[in-house]
C-alpha atoms as one frame of an Amber mdcrd trajectory, in Angstrom:
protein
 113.409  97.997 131.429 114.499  94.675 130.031 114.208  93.094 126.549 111.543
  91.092 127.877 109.646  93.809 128.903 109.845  95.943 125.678 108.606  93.636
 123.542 104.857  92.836 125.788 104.280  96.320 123.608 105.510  95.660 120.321
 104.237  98.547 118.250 107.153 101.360 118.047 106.628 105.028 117.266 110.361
 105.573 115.217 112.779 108.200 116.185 112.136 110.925 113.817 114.221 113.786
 113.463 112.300 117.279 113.954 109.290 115.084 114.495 109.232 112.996 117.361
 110.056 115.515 120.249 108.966 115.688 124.007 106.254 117.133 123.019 104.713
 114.731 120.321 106.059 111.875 122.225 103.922 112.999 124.945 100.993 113.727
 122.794 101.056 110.040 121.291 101.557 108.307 124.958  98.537 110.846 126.085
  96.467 109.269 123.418  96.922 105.432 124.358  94.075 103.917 126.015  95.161
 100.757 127.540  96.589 101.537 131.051  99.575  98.375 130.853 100.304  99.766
 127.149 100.681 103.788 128.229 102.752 102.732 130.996 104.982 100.329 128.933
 105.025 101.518 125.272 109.059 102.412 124.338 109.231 105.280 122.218 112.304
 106.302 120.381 113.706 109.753 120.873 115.399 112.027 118.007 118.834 111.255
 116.671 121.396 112.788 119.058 124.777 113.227 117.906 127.595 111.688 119.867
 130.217 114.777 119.061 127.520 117.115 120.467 127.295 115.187 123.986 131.285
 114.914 124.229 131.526 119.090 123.738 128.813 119.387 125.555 126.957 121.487
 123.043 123.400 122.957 124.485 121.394 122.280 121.607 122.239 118.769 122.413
 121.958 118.572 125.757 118.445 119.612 125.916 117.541 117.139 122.850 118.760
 114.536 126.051 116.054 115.604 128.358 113.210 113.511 128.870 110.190 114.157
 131.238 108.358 111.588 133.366 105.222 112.039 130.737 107.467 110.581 128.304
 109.195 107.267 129.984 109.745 105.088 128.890 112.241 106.666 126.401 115.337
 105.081 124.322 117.759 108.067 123.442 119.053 107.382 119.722 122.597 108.330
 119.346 124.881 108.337 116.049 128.546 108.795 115.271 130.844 107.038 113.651
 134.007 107.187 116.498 133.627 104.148 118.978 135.311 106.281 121.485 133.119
 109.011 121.506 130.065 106.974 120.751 130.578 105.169 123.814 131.255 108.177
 125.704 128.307 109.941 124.846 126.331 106.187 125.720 127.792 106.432 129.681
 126.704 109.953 129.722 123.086 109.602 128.387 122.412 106.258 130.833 124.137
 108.882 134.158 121.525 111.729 133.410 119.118 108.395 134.540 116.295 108.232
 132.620 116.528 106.220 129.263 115.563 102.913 129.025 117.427 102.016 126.565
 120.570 103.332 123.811 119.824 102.665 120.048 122.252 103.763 117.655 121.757
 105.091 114.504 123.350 103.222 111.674 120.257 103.875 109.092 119.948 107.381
 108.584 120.359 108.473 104.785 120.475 112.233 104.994 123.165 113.611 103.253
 124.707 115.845 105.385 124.608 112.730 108.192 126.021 110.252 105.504 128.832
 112.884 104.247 130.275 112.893 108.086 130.219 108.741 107.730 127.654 108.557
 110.103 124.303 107.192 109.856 123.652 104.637 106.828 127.196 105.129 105.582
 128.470 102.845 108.588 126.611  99.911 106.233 129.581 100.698 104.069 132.053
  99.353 107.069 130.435  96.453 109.057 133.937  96.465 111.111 133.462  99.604
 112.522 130.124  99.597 112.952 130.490  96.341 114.964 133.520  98.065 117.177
 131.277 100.976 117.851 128.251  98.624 118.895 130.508  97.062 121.132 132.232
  99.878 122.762 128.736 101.825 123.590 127.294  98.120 124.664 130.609  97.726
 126.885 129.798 101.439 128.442 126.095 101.327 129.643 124.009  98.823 131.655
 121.020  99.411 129.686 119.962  97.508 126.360 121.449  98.840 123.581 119.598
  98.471 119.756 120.408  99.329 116.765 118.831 101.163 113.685 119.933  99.240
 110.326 118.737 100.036 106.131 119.686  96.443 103.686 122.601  98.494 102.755
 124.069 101.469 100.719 122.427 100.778  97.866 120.660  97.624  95.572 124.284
  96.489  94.411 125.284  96.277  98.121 122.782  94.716 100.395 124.299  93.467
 103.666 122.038  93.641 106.049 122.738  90.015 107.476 126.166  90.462 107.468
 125.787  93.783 109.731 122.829  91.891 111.590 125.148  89.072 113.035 127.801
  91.704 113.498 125.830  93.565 115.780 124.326  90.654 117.762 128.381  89.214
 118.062 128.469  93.116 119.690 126.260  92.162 122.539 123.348  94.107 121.139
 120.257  93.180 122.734 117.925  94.062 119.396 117.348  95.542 116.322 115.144
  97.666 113.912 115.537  97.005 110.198 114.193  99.657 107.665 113.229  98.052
 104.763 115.140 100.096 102.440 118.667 100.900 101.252 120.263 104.284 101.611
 120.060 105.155  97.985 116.062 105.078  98.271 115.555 107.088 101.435 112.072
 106.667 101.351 110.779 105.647  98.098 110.220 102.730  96.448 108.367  99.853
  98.935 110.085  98.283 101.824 111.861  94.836 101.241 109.850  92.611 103.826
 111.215  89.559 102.407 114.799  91.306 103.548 113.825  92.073 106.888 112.509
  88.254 107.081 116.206  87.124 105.544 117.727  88.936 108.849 115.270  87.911
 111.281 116.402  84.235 110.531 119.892  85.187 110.338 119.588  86.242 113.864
 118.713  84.974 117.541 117.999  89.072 119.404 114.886  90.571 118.431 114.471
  92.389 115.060 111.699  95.378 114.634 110.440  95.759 111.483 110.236  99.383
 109.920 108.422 100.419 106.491 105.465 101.193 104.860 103.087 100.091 107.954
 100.069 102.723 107.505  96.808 100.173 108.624  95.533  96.869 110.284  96.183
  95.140 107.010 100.066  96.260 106.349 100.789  95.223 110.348  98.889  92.222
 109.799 101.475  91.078 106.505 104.884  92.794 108.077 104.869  90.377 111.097
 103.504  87.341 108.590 106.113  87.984 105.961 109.352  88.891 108.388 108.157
  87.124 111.410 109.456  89.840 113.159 109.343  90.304 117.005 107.861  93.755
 116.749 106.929  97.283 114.219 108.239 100.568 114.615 105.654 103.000 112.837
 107.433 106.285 111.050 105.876 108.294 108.251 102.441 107.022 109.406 102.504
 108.511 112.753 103.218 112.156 111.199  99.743 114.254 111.624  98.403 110.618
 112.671  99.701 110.652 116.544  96.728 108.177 116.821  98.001 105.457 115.047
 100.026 104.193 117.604  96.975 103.381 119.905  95.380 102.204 117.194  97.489
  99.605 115.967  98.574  98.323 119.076  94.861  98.126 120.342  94.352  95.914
 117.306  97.456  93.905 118.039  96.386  92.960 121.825  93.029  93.015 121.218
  92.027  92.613 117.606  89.714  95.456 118.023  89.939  97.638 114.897  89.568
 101.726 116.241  87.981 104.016 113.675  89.978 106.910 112.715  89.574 110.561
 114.285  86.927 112.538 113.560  87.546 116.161 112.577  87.023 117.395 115.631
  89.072 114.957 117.538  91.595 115.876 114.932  91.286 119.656 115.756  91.619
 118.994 119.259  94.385 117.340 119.366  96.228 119.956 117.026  95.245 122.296
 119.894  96.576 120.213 122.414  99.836 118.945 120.194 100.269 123.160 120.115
 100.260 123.446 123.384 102.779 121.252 123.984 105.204 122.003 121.820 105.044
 126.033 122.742 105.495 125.137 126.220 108.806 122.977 125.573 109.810 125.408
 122.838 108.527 128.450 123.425 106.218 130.701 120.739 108.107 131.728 118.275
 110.222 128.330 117.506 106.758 126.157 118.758 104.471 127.744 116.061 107.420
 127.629 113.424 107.918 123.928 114.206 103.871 123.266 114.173 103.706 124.200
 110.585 104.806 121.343 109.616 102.989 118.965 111.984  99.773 120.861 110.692
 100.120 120.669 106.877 100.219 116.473 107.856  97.356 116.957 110.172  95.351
 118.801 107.705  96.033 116.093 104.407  93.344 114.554 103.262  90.843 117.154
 105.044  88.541 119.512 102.684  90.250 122.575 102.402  93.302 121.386 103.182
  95.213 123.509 100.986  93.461 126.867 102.329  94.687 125.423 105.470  98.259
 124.813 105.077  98.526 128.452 103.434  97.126 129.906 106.682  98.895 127.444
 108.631 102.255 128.833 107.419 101.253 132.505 107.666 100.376 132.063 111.441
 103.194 134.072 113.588 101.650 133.466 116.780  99.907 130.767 119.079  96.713
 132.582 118.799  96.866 133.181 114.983  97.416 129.198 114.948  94.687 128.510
 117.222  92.461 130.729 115.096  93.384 128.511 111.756  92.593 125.450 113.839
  89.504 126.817 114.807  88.959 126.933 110.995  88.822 123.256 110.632  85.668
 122.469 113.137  83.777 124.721 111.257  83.964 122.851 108.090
């Protein structure tokens, strides 16, 4: 898949960690009507880590595998050895079926950021740039790369790491709106993202704080960016990708589920993910995807309680049931 390519659908669901699995990324591509955009959308998988591919650690491995429902899939790595990094890169483009390596230089979790991986790379721009260019050096694919403005509001250097990364030989970019200190609150910088994007001759994705028509409409006015990669929004809302890229191609403006489209696709989501997962890890992990199905809905609350006391597919199925009686 080439750069070219990637961006004719430029509406990205983000790589999510315990979120976007084979499963929901399945789910969301399911839900696309436009036959060129289903084929061609690039979704981003969970965060892999580089360590686990080198030791070969099963947990890991399986977070690798992708199935044709999927594709095209980029595999998001992270690390902080170039080595290794690049290692695990060669490894992930010989199983044969990404379409592209990001790495992860923008995740603010703490117990990613205490191993100096993620968002604490913005700390070293030097190493970050050696590790971009060892895993770009490895792999024939396009490589990307997953930024934040910095470590915190006394440290933004996002353009400094931005022209880093493109002297790398990576081929784009998505740039969160946000510094590591803020995880997720607070609004995303646009103006910031718009600073980079001029700094800069690759593509740059925006990321932050896109939930409707209106907030895609002003992310690619303010940053001029090349394309959006949709995160929070798409949790419970697997929809929203369809929607907003629907509106981008066509300006057509898609109303927003109905309860029972909602409750059908819960069904459908559960099916997945018990099939990839099995029972008693798929109905743990569903929990969660139902309480941000269910917000917003009457008796949402009552939901999310019975929700987390289901132990079983059908006990979940019965809950769901719940919600196209109301």
């Amino acid at each position: 898949m080439t750069v070219a390519e990637i961006f004719k659908t430029p509406i990205f669901l983000a790589p999510m960690a315990g979120v976007t699995d084979t499963a929901f990324r399945i789910l969301v591509r399911e839900l696309i009507g436009d036959d060129f955009a289903r084929k061609n959308l690039l979704m981003f998988s969970e965060m892999v880590s580089a360590a686990g591919v080198q030791y070969r650690n099963e947990k890991t491995l399986a977070m690798l595998e992708t199935v044709a429902a999927e594709r095209p899939t980029a595999i998001q790595i992270f690390g902080s050895d170039p080595t290794i990094c690049a290692a695990a890169a060669a490894y992930v483009e010989q199983l044969g079926s990404a379409a592209v390596i990001d790495f992860n230089a923008g995740c603010p979790a703490p117990k990613i950021v205490k191993n100096g991986d993620g968002s604490a790379l913005m700390k070293n721009p030097a190493l970050l740039e050696k590790i971009l260019s060892a895993v770009k050096k490895s792999v024939s694919l396009p490589v990307s790369v997953k930024i934040r403005l910095g470590v915190d509001a006394a440290h933004i250097n996002a353009v400094e790491v931005a022209r880093r990364a493109e002297s790398a030989g990576v081929d784009f970019m998505t740039v969160h709106g946000r510094t590591r200190e803020q995880f997720y609150s607070g609004s995303a910088d646009w103006d910031a993202i718009a600073a980079i994007k001029a700094a800069v001759t690759i593509p740059v994705i925006a990321n932050g704080d896109v939930r409707d028509f209106d907030s895609l409409d002003k992310i690619f006015s303010v940053t001029q960016a090349d394309g959006v990669m949709i995160g929070r929004a798409a949790q419970g809302n697997p929809w929203i990708i369809n929607r907003l890229l629907k509106y981008f191609l066509t300006g057509e403006k898609l109303p927003p589920p109905a309860v029972d489209e909602r409750a059908n696709v819960m069904r459908r989501h559960l099916s997945k993910i018990i099939h990839y997962k099995g029972e008693r890890v798929g109905v743990r992990e569903m929990r969660s995807h139902a309480a941000w199905y269910t917000k917003g809905l009457p008796g949402g609350a009552e939901l999310r309680n019975a929700f987390n006391r289901a132990e079983t597919v059908d006990d979940f199925t019965e809950v769901i049931n719940l919600i196209d009686r109301r």
